[in-house]
C-alpha positions, 0 to 999 in steps of 0.5 A, a space after each residue: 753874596 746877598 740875602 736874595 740868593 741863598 741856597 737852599 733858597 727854600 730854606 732861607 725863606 723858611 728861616 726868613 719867616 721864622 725870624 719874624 716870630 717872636 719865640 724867647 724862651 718859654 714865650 713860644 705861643 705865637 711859634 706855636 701858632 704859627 706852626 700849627 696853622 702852617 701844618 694844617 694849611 698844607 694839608 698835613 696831619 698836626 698835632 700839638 701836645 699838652 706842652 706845647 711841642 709840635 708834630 706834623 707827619 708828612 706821608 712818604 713818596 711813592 715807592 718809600 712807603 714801606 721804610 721805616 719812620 724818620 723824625 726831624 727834629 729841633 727846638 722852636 725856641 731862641 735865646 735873646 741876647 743883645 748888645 747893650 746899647 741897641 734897643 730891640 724888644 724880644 717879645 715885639 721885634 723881627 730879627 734883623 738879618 744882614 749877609 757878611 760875606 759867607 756868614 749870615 748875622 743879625 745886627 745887635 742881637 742874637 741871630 736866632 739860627 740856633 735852632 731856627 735854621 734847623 726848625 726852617 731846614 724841617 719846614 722846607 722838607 715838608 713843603 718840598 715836592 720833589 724830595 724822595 723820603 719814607 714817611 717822616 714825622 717833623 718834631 719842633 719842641 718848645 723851650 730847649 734853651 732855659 731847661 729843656 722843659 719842650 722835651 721833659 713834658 713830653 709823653 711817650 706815644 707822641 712821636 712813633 719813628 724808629 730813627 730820630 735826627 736832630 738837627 741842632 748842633 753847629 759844626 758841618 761835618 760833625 755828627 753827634 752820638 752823645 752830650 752831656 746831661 746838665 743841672 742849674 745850681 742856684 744860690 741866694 745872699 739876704 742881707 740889710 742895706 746900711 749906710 757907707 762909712 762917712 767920707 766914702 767915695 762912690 765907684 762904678 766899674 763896668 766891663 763889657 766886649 768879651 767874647 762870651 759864649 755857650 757855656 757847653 760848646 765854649 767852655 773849652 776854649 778859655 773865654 773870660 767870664 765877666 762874673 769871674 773876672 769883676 769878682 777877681 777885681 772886689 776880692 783883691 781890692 777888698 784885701 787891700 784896703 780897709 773899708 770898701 763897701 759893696 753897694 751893687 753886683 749885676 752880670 750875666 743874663 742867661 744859665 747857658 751863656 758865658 757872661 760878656 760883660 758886667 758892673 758893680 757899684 763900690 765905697 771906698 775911703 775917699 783917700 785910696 780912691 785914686 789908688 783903686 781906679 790905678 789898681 783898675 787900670 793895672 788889673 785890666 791890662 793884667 786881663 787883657 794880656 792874660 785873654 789876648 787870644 780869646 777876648 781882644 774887644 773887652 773894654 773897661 770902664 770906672 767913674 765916679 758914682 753916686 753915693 747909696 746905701 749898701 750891702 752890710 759888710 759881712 755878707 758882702 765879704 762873704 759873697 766877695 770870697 766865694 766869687 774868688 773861691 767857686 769853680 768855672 770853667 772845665 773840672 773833667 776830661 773825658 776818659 773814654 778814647 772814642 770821645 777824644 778828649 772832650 770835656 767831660 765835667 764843667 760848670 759855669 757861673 752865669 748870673 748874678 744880680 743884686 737887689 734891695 735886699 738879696 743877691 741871687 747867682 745862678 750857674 750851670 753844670 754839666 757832665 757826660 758823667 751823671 755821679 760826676 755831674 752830682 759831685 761838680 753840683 756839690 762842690 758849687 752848693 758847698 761853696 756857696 753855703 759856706 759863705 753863707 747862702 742858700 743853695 741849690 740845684 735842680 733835677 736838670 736832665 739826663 746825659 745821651 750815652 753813645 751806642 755801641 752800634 746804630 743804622 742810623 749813624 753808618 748810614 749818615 757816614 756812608 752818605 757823608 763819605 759819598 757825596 764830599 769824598 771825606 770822613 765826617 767827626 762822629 763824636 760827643 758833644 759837652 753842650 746839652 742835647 734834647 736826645 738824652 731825654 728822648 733816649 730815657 722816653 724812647 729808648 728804642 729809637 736811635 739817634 743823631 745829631 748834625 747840622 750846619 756851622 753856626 758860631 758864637 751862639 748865645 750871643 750877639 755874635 752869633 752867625 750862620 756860616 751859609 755854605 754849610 746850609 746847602 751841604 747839611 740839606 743834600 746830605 739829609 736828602 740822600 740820607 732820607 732816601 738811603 735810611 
Protein backbone atom coordinates (compact mmCIF):
# COMPACT_ATOMS: atom_id res chain seq x y z
CA UNK A 1 0.00 0.00 0.00
CA UNK A 2 1.18 3.45 -0.51
CA UNK A 3 0.16 7.17 -0.10
CA UNK A 4 -1.33 7.04 -3.73
CA UNK A 5 -3.85 4.75 -3.33
CA UNK A 6 -5.94 5.38 -0.43
CA UNK A 7 -9.26 4.70 -0.11
CA UNK A 8 -11.52 6.90 0.44
CA UNK A 9 -9.13 8.90 -1.85
CA UNK A 10 -11.01 12.07 -1.47
CA UNK A 11 -10.58 11.78 1.92
CA UNK A 12 -6.78 11.23 1.96
CA UNK A 13 -6.33 14.25 -0.02
CA UNK A 14 -8.43 16.19 2.28
CA UNK A 15 -6.30 15.09 5.29
CA UNK A 16 -3.20 15.62 2.95
CA UNK A 17 -4.03 19.35 2.81
CA UNK A 18 -4.68 19.59 5.94
CA UNK A 19 -1.31 18.54 7.41
CA UNK A 20 0.26 20.92 5.70
CA UNK A 21 -1.40 23.62 7.90
CA UNK A 22 -0.13 24.53 11.00
CA UNK A 23 -2.78 24.50 13.70
CA UNK A 24 -1.19 23.57 17.42
CA UNK A 25 -3.26 24.23 19.95
CA UNK A 26 -4.67 27.53 20.50
CA UNK A 27 -2.62 28.84 17.24
CA UNK A 28 -5.27 27.64 14.68
CA UNK A 29 -5.50 30.98 12.81
CA UNK A 30 -4.11 29.84 9.71
CA UNK A 31 -6.76 26.42 9.94
CA UNK A 32 -8.92 28.84 10.48
CA UNK A 33 -8.43 30.73 7.47
CA UNK A 34 -7.82 27.92 5.49
CA UNK A 35 -11.40 26.59 6.13
CA UNK A 36 -13.15 29.67 5.81
CA UNK A 37 -11.81 30.31 2.19
CA UNK A 38 -12.30 26.45 1.30
CA UNK A 39 -16.27 27.26 2.43
CA UNK A 40 -16.68 30.17 0.47
CA UNK A 41 -14.76 29.03 -2.55
CA UNK A 42 -17.33 26.33 -2.89
CA UNK A 43 -20.21 28.29 -2.60
CA UNK A 44 -21.26 27.11 0.78
CA UNK A 45 -22.63 29.26 3.43
CA UNK A 46 -19.74 29.97 6.23
CA UNK A 47 -19.44 31.17 9.23
CA UNK A 48 -16.91 32.00 11.67
CA UNK A 49 -17.82 32.57 15.62
CA UNK A 50 -16.42 35.00 18.04
CA UNK A 51 -14.22 32.08 19.18
CA UNK A 52 -12.86 30.96 16.23
CA UNK A 53 -14.81 27.63 15.59
CA UNK A 54 -16.38 27.22 12.25
CA UNK A 55 -19.67 26.33 10.42
CA UNK A 56 -20.43 25.52 6.82
CA UNK A 57 -24.02 24.46 5.87
CA UNK A 58 -24.35 22.27 2.79
CA UNK A 59 -28.20 22.02 1.53
CA UNK A 60 -29.62 18.79 1.36
CA UNK A 61 -29.71 16.33 -1.87
CA UNK A 62 -32.88 16.36 -3.85
CA UNK A 63 -35.46 14.22 -2.35
CA UNK A 64 -33.78 14.86 1.36
CA UNK A 65 -34.95 17.86 2.00
CA UNK A 66 -37.39 17.68 4.37
CA UNK A 67 -35.13 15.30 7.11
CA UNK A 68 -33.84 16.64 9.84
CA UNK A 69 -30.65 18.81 10.29
CA UNK A 70 -27.00 16.57 10.96
CA UNK A 71 -24.11 18.21 12.37
CA UNK A 72 -20.66 16.86 11.63
CA UNK A 73 -18.33 17.78 13.74
CA UNK A 74 -14.48 17.79 14.91
CA UNK A 75 -11.63 19.70 16.34
CA UNK A 76 -9.26 21.44 13.79
CA UNK A 77 -6.69 21.60 16.54
CA UNK A 78 -3.60 18.97 16.95
CA UNK A 79 -1.30 18.14 19.83
CA UNK A 80 2.34 18.68 18.71
CA UNK A 81 4.73 16.36 20.27
CA UNK A 82 8.06 14.94 18.76
CA UNK A 83 10.75 12.76 19.38
CA UNK A 84 13.55 14.42 21.13
CA UNK A 85 16.06 14.38 18.67
CA UNK A 86 14.15 15.43 15.48
CA UNK A 87 14.01 18.98 14.50
CA UNK A 88 10.62 19.93 13.47
CA UNK A 89 8.89 23.25 14.06
CA UNK A 90 5.19 23.08 14.97
CA UNK A 91 4.15 26.73 13.84
CA UNK A 92 6.19 26.52 10.26
CA UNK A 93 6.38 22.82 9.31
CA UNK A 94 3.90 20.33 7.22
CA UNK A 95 3.47 16.89 8.81
CA UNK A 96 5.50 14.34 7.16
CA UNK A 97 3.48 11.21 6.48
CA UNK A 98 4.64 7.97 5.59
CA UNK A 99 2.43 4.45 4.90
CA UNK A 100 3.35 1.31 7.09
CA UNK A 101 1.65 -1.41 5.77
CA UNK A 102 -1.85 -0.86 6.83
CA UNK A 103 -0.98 2.02 9.29
CA UNK A 104 -0.61 5.77 8.26
CA UNK A 105 2.31 7.56 10.56
CA UNK A 106 4.55 10.67 10.65
CA UNK A 107 7.77 10.50 10.91
CA UNK A 108 9.31 12.14 14.39
CA UNK A 109 6.00 13.79 15.29
CA UNK A 110 2.75 13.57 15.88
CA UNK A 111 0.61 12.61 13.13
CA UNK A 112 -2.13 14.75 13.67
CA UNK A 113 -5.18 12.37 12.73
CA UNK A 114 -6.59 13.22 16.05
CA UNK A 115 -8.89 15.06 14.63
CA UNK A 116 -7.66 16.02 11.48
CA UNK A 117 -8.88 12.68 9.96
CA UNK A 118 -12.06 13.67 11.21
CA UNK A 119 -11.92 17.53 10.10
CA UNK A 120 -10.65 15.65 6.15
CA UNK A 121 -13.73 13.04 6.55
CA UNK A 122 -16.19 16.46 6.95
CA UNK A 123 -14.52 18.34 3.90
CA UNK A 124 -14.98 15.21 1.66
CA UNK A 125 -18.73 15.30 2.27
CA UNK A 126 -19.01 18.56 1.65
CA UNK A 127 -17.18 18.39 -1.47
CA UNK A 128 -18.64 15.20 -2.77
CA UNK A 129 -21.53 15.45 -5.25
CA UNK A 130 -22.63 12.07 -5.17
CA UNK A 131 -23.54 11.41 -1.74
CA UNK A 132 -27.32 11.39 -0.83
CA UNK A 133 -27.57 13.33 2.85
CA UNK A 134 -30.37 15.98 4.49
CA UNK A 135 -29.29 18.95 4.98
CA UNK A 136 -25.95 19.07 6.83
CA UNK A 137 -24.17 21.58 8.98
CA UNK A 138 -19.98 20.94 9.17
CA UNK A 139 -18.76 22.05 12.49
CA UNK A 140 -14.74 22.31 13.01
CA UNK A 141 -14.29 23.83 16.78
CA UNK A 142 -10.66 25.23 17.62
CA UNK A 143 -8.62 24.10 20.60
CA UNK A 144 -10.02 20.92 21.78
CA UNK A 145 -6.94 19.56 23.13
CA UNK A 146 -5.55 22.00 25.85
CA UNK A 147 -8.99 22.93 27.15
CA UNK A 148 -11.90 22.65 25.12
CA UNK A 149 -12.04 26.38 25.07
CA UNK A 150 -13.47 25.85 20.86
CA UNK A 151 -16.64 24.33 22.32
CA UNK A 152 -16.66 26.54 25.72
CA UNK A 153 -16.97 29.75 23.81
CA UNK A 154 -19.51 28.76 21.79
CA UNK A 155 -22.81 30.19 21.86
CA UNK A 156 -26.02 28.97 21.76
CA UNK A 157 -27.74 29.55 18.11
CA UNK A 158 -24.68 28.82 16.50
CA UNK A 159 -25.33 25.34 15.45
CA UNK A 160 -29.18 24.84 14.66
CA UNK A 161 -29.45 20.38 13.85
CA UNK A 162 -31.37 18.12 15.71
CA UNK A 163 -28.66 15.42 15.70
CA UNK A 164 -24.86 15.95 16.18
CA UNK A 165 -21.93 13.31 15.25
CA UNK A 166 -18.63 13.57 16.37
CA UNK A 167 -16.33 12.32 14.74
CA UNK A 168 -13.17 12.11 17.16
CA UNK A 169 -12.95 9.00 19.04
CA UNK A 170 -10.55 6.07 17.76
CA UNK A 171 -11.62 2.79 17.80
CA UNK A 172 -13.66 1.42 14.40
CA UNK A 173 -16.50 -0.28 15.65
CA UNK A 174 -17.01 1.56 18.81
CA UNK A 175 -19.73 4.08 19.11
CA UNK A 176 -19.46 6.49 22.16
CA UNK A 177 -22.64 7.57 24.22
CA UNK A 178 -21.08 9.27 26.87
CA UNK A 179 -17.16 10.69 28.36
CA UNK A 180 -15.70 11.84 31.23
CA UNK A 181 -15.71 15.45 32.29
CA UNK A 182 -12.35 16.51 33.48
CA UNK A 183 -10.15 19.38 35.25
CA UNK A 184 -6.48 20.43 35.22
CA UNK A 185 -4.89 20.78 38.79
CA UNK A 186 -1.81 22.93 39.08
CA UNK A 187 0.76 23.29 41.58
CA UNK A 188 3.78 25.62 42.16
CA UNK A 189 7.01 25.07 44.60
CA UNK A 190 9.04 29.21 45.26
CA UNK A 191 12.30 28.55 46.62
CA UNK A 192 16.25 30.24 46.54
CA UNK A 193 19.00 28.67 44.55
CA UNK A 194 22.09 28.05 46.90
CA UNK A 195 25.16 26.43 46.58
CA UNK A 196 25.69 22.60 46.91
CA UNK A 197 27.34 21.32 49.92
CA UNK A 198 31.36 21.36 49.10
CA UNK A 199 32.67 18.12 47.59
CA UNK A 200 29.23 17.25 45.64
CA UNK A 201 29.53 15.70 42.62
CA UNK A 202 26.97 16.56 39.87
CA UNK A 203 24.49 13.64 38.24
CA UNK A 204 22.45 13.88 35.35
CA UNK A 205 19.90 11.19 34.65
CA UNK A 206 17.68 11.04 32.03
CA UNK A 207 14.74 8.62 30.79
CA UNK A 208 13.34 8.63 27.85
CA UNK A 209 11.21 5.52 25.04
CA UNK A 210 7.99 5.02 27.29
CA UNK A 211 5.20 4.33 25.48
CA UNK A 212 3.24 7.23 26.84
CA UNK A 213 0.02 7.97 25.73
CA UNK A 214 -3.57 9.77 26.29
CA UNK A 215 -4.13 10.38 29.58
CA UNK A 216 -8.09 9.21 29.24
CA UNK A 217 -7.78 6.69 26.43
CA UNK A 218 -4.53 5.06 28.01
CA UNK A 219 -4.69 5.56 31.47
CA UNK A 220 -6.12 1.92 31.89
CA UNK A 221 -3.56 0.40 30.51
CA UNK A 222 -0.84 0.73 33.05
CA UNK A 223 1.84 2.56 30.79
CA UNK A 224 5.01 4.15 33.02
CA UNK A 225 4.66 7.81 33.79
CA UNK A 226 8.20 9.41 33.46
CA UNK A 227 7.28 12.05 35.94
CA UNK A 228 6.37 9.29 38.44
CA UNK A 229 8.73 6.72 37.92
CA UNK A 230 12.15 9.87 38.20
CA UNK A 231 10.10 11.00 41.03
CA UNK A 232 10.32 7.23 42.66
CA UNK A 233 14.23 7.17 41.80
CA UNK A 234 15.00 11.11 43.90
CA UNK A 235 12.72 9.83 46.97
CA UNK A 236 14.59 6.52 47.29
CA UNK A 237 17.84 8.17 46.84
CA UNK A 238 17.30 11.06 48.99
CA UNK A 239 16.17 8.37 51.93
CA UNK A 240 19.22 6.63 51.46
CA UNK A 241 21.93 8.83 51.52
CA UNK A 242 22.69 12.24 53.25
CA UNK A 243 23.23 15.21 51.57
CA UNK A 244 21.66 14.94 48.03
CA UNK A 245 20.69 18.14 46.45
CA UNK A 246 18.00 18.81 43.76
CA UNK A 247 19.30 21.19 41.45
CA UNK A 248 16.98 20.66 38.14
CA UNK A 249 13.44 18.59 37.55
CA UNK A 250 11.91 18.62 33.73
CA UNK A 251 9.18 16.19 32.16
CA UNK A 252 6.00 16.10 30.54
CA UNK A 253 4.91 18.55 27.95
CA UNK A 254 1.12 18.31 27.46
CA UNK A 255 -1.97 17.91 30.44
CA UNK A 256 -3.64 15.27 28.39
CA UNK A 257 -0.52 13.10 27.49
CA UNK A 258 1.25 10.47 29.81
CA UNK A 259 4.98 11.56 30.12
CA UNK A 260 7.45 9.56 27.73
CA UNK A 261 10.42 10.73 29.12
CA UNK A 262 12.47 12.85 31.50
CA UNK A 263 15.66 14.52 33.50
CA UNK A 264 16.91 15.64 36.44
CA UNK A 265 19.86 17.36 37.55
CA UNK A 266 21.32 16.05 41.40
CA UNK A 267 24.25 16.75 44.09
CA UNK A 268 25.58 14.04 45.99
CA UNK A 269 28.57 13.45 48.20
CA UNK A 270 31.30 12.78 46.13
CA UNK A 271 32.05 9.29 48.04
CA UNK A 272 28.09 7.71 47.41
CA UNK A 273 28.34 8.62 43.98
CA UNK A 274 29.18 5.22 42.60
CA UNK A 275 26.65 3.82 44.62
CA UNK A 276 23.80 6.18 43.18
CA UNK A 277 24.58 5.47 39.59
CA UNK A 278 24.62 1.15 40.97
CA UNK A 279 21.41 2.09 42.53
CA UNK A 280 20.52 3.73 39.02
CA UNK A 281 21.32 0.55 37.17
CA UNK A 282 19.19 -1.75 39.87
CA UNK A 283 15.98 0.58 39.90
CA UNK A 284 16.08 0.83 35.96
CA UNK A 285 15.90 -2.90 35.34
CA UNK A 286 13.79 -3.23 38.61
CA UNK A 287 11.28 -0.89 36.09
CA UNK A 288 11.72 -2.31 33.06
CA UNK A 289 10.95 -5.74 34.51
CA UNK A 290 7.86 -4.21 36.48
CA UNK A 291 6.50 -2.65 32.58
CA UNK A 292 7.68 -5.43 30.55
CA UNK A 293 4.63 -5.30 28.72
CA UNK A 294 3.76 -2.04 28.10
CA UNK A 295 7.09 -0.12 27.88
CA UNK A 296 9.64 -2.34 26.17
CA UNK A 297 11.79 0.85 24.61
CA UNK A 298 12.40 2.79 27.60
CA UNK A 299 16.19 3.85 27.87
CA UNK A 300 18.22 5.12 30.82
CA UNK A 301 20.66 7.15 30.96
CA UNK A 302 23.26 8.81 33.91
CA UNK A 303 26.38 11.16 33.68
CA UNK A 304 28.58 13.26 35.15
CA UNK A 305 27.23 16.83 34.99
CA UNK A 306 28.25 20.24 35.78
CA UNK A 307 28.29 21.46 38.89
CA UNK A 308 25.28 24.73 39.59
CA UNK A 309 23.43 25.76 42.19
CA UNK A 310 20.45 24.31 43.61
CA UNK A 311 16.88 24.04 45.12
CA UNK A 312 17.23 24.88 48.76
CA UNK A 313 16.96 21.61 50.70
CA UNK A 314 13.50 21.84 52.39
CA UNK A 315 11.57 22.43 49.27
CA UNK A 316 13.26 20.24 47.42
CA UNK A 317 12.51 17.47 50.00
CA UNK A 318 9.03 18.28 50.09
CA UNK A 319 8.49 18.41 46.35
CA UNK A 320 10.81 14.96 46.21
CA UNK A 321 7.89 13.64 48.98
CA UNK A 322 4.89 14.59 47.29
CA UNK A 323 5.95 13.25 43.93
CA UNK A 324 6.22 9.76 45.71
CA UNK A 325 3.01 10.68 47.69
CA UNK A 326 0.32 12.07 44.71
CA UNK A 327 -2.16 9.75 43.20
CA UNK A 328 -1.83 8.48 39.21
CA UNK A 329 -3.34 6.68 37.26
CA UNK A 330 -7.14 4.94 37.83
CA UNK A 331 -8.63 6.03 41.29
CA UNK A 332 -12.43 4.60 40.21
CA UNK A 333 -14.29 2.18 38.17
CA UNK A 334 -17.27 2.78 36.98
CA UNK A 335 -20.20 1.37 38.77
CA UNK A 336 -23.05 1.61 36.01
CA UNK A 337 -23.44 -2.41 34.23
CA UNK A 338 -23.94 -0.59 30.92
CA UNK A 339 -20.74 1.08 31.07
CA UNK A 340 -18.94 -2.48 31.51
CA UNK A 341 -16.31 -1.53 33.80
CA UNK A 342 -14.60 1.45 32.40
CA UNK A 343 -12.66 3.67 34.11
CA UNK A 344 -14.59 5.87 36.04
CA UNK A 345 -12.19 8.47 38.07
CA UNK A 346 -8.53 9.12 37.30
CA UNK A 347 -5.73 11.65 37.40
CA UNK A 348 -2.48 12.27 35.60
CA UNK A 349 0.53 13.90 36.41
CA UNK A 350 1.56 15.32 33.33
CA UNK A 351 4.32 18.15 33.62
CA UNK A 352 6.67 19.30 35.85
CA UNK A 353 9.33 21.68 35.03
CA UNK A 354 11.62 23.93 37.23
CA UNK A 355 13.34 26.93 36.87
CA UNK A 356 15.47 29.77 38.60
CA UNK A 357 13.13 30.25 41.20
CA UNK A 358 9.85 28.04 41.23
CA UNK A 359 9.05 24.55 40.15
CA UNK A 360 5.59 24.46 38.54
CA UNK A 361 3.64 20.85 37.93
CA UNK A 362 0.61 20.45 35.98
CA UNK A 363 -1.93 17.43 35.94
CA UNK A 364 -5.26 16.26 34.83
CA UNK A 365 -8.41 14.69 36.20
CA UNK A 366 -11.19 13.29 34.98
CA UNK A 367 -14.25 11.36 36.09
CA UNK A 368 -17.78 10.46 34.50
CA UNK A 369 -18.77 11.36 38.07
CA UNK A 370 -18.57 15.19 38.60
CA UNK A 371 -18.55 14.97 42.95
CA UNK A 372 -15.92 12.39 42.30
CA UNK A 373 -14.10 14.20 39.86
CA UNK A 374 -14.17 17.33 42.50
CA UNK A 375 -12.94 14.76 45.33
CA UNK A 376 -9.92 13.16 43.06
CA UNK A 377 -9.12 17.27 42.49
CA UNK A 378 -8.83 17.40 46.29
CA UNK A 379 -6.83 14.62 47.00
CA UNK A 380 -4.21 16.09 44.27
CA UNK A 381 -4.36 20.20 45.66
CA UNK A 382 -4.00 18.68 49.32
CA UNK A 383 -1.02 16.67 48.42
CA UNK A 384 0.35 19.37 46.86
CA UNK A 385 -0.45 21.98 49.59
CA UNK A 386 0.81 19.84 52.22
CA UNK A 387 3.97 19.98 50.87
CA UNK A 388 3.89 23.09 50.73
CA UNK A 389 2.80 24.55 47.38
CA UNK A 390 0.24 26.50 45.82
CA UNK A 391 -2.44 24.59 44.35
CA UNK A 392 -5.26 24.67 42.25
CA UNK A 393 -7.75 23.40 39.62
CA UNK A 394 -9.53 24.89 36.99
CA UNK A 395 -13.34 24.94 36.43
CA UNK A 396 -12.69 22.41 33.46
CA UNK A 397 -15.59 20.79 31.60
CA UNK A 398 -18.65 18.93 32.19
CA UNK A 399 -19.16 14.79 31.80
CA UNK A 400 -21.56 13.92 28.39
CA UNK A 401 -24.31 11.53 30.60
CA UNK A 402 -25.68 8.66 28.21
CA UNK A 403 -29.47 8.80 27.13
CA UNK A 404 -31.72 6.47 28.00
CA UNK A 405 -33.16 6.51 24.37
CA UNK A 406 -31.90 8.19 21.39
CA UNK A 407 -32.74 7.88 17.32
CA UNK A 408 -29.57 8.76 16.81
CA UNK A 409 -27.70 5.85 18.28
CA UNK A 410 -30.46 2.86 17.06
CA UNK A 411 -29.90 4.17 13.63
CA UNK A 412 -26.03 4.07 13.81
CA UNK A 413 -26.51 0.47 15.18
CA UNK A 414 -28.85 -0.62 12.51
CA UNK A 415 -26.62 0.60 10.07
CA UNK A 416 -23.41 -1.02 11.40
CA UNK A 417 -25.26 -4.15 11.64
CA UNK A 418 -26.38 -3.91 8.22
CA UNK A 419 -23.35 -3.15 6.10
CA UNK A 420 -20.57 -5.53 8.42
CA UNK A 421 -23.03 -8.44 9.72
CA UNK A 422 -21.67 -7.61 13.29
CA UNK A 423 -22.70 -5.72 16.48
CA UNK A 424 -20.82 -2.55 17.03
CA UNK A 425 -19.48 -1.57 21.22
CA UNK A 426 -21.88 1.24 22.31
CA UNK A 427 -20.51 2.22 25.28
CA UNK A 428 -18.50 5.31 27.21
CA UNK A 429 -15.61 6.77 26.73
CA UNK A 430 -13.13 8.16 30.20
CA UNK A 431 -11.16 10.55 27.57
CA UNK A 432 -12.81 13.89 27.05
CA UNK A 433 -15.21 14.75 24.59
CA UNK A 434 -16.55 18.19 23.13
CA UNK A 435 -20.17 16.54 23.59
CA UNK A 436 -20.44 16.99 27.30
CA UNK A 437 -20.51 20.72 26.45
CA UNK A 438 -22.42 20.68 23.87
CA UNK A 439 -25.19 18.65 25.90
CA UNK A 440 -25.19 21.70 28.54
CA UNK A 441 -25.59 24.23 25.56
CA UNK A 442 -27.81 22.03 23.27
CA UNK A 443 -29.25 19.82 25.38
CA UNK A 444 -31.99 18.79 22.82
CA UNK A 445 -29.78 17.42 20.17
CA UNK A 446 -28.80 14.05 20.57
CA UNK A 447 -25.45 12.82 19.92
CA UNK A 448 -22.61 10.32 19.15
CA UNK A 449 -19.54 9.39 18.65
CA UNK A 450 -17.42 7.29 16.41
CA UNK A 451 -14.83 7.34 14.17
CA UNK A 452 -11.71 5.50 12.54
CA UNK A 453 -8.90 3.43 14.59
CA UNK A 454 -6.06 5.51 15.38
CA UNK A 455 -3.50 4.42 18.15
CA UNK A 456 -0.85 6.15 20.29
CA UNK A 457 -2.38 9.57 19.94
CA UNK A 458 -0.59 12.28 21.58
CA UNK A 459 2.57 11.03 20.64
CA UNK A 460 5.13 10.57 18.45
CA UNK A 461 3.67 6.96 17.79
CA UNK A 462 0.52 8.11 16.69
CA UNK A 463 -1.07 6.08 13.63
CA UNK A 464 -3.75 5.78 11.48
CA UNK A 465 -4.94 2.36 10.89
CA UNK A 466 -6.08 3.24 7.21
CA UNK A 467 -8.74 0.24 6.38
CA UNK A 468 -10.93 1.62 9.04
CA UNK A 469 -10.96 5.23 7.14
CA UNK A 470 -13.05 3.72 4.22
CA UNK A 471 -15.74 1.67 6.59
CA UNK A 472 -16.20 4.78 8.96
CA UNK A 473 -16.94 6.66 5.64
CA UNK A 474 -19.60 3.91 3.99
CA UNK A 475 -21.28 3.82 7.33
CA UNK A 476 -21.75 7.54 7.75
CA UNK A 477 -22.91 7.61 4.29
CA UNK A 478 -25.70 5.05 4.97
CA UNK A 479 -26.37 6.72 8.15
CA UNK A 480 -26.93 10.15 6.39
CA UNK A 481 -29.16 8.67 4.16
CA UNK A 482 -31.32 6.71 6.92
CA UNK A 483 -31.41 9.39 9.70
Amino acid sequence: MNKSTLKPASVFEQFAKINEIPRPSKREEKMIEYLKNWGESHGLETKVDETGNVLIRKPATKGYENKKTVILQSHMDMVCDKLVDVDFDFDKDAIQTYVDGDWLKAKGTTLGADDGIGCAIELAILEAQDIEHGPLECVFTRDEETGLSGAEGMKSGFMTGDYLINLDSEDEGEMFVSCAGGRNTQAKFTFKREEAPAGSFFLRAQLKGLTGGHSGDDINKKRANAIKLLGRFLFQTMNRYEGVRLAQFHSGKLHNAIPRDGMFVIAVPHDVKENVKADWNVFSAQVEDEFHVTDTQMVWSMESAEAEPVIEARVARNFVWALQAVDNGIYAICQDPELNGMVETSSNIAAIHSAETEITILSSQRSNVMSNLDNMCATIVATFQLAGAEAHSSDGYPAWKMRAESKLRDTVVETYKELFGKEPVVRGIHAGLECGLFSERYPNIDMISFGPTLRDVHTPDERLYIPTVQMVWDHLLLVLKRI
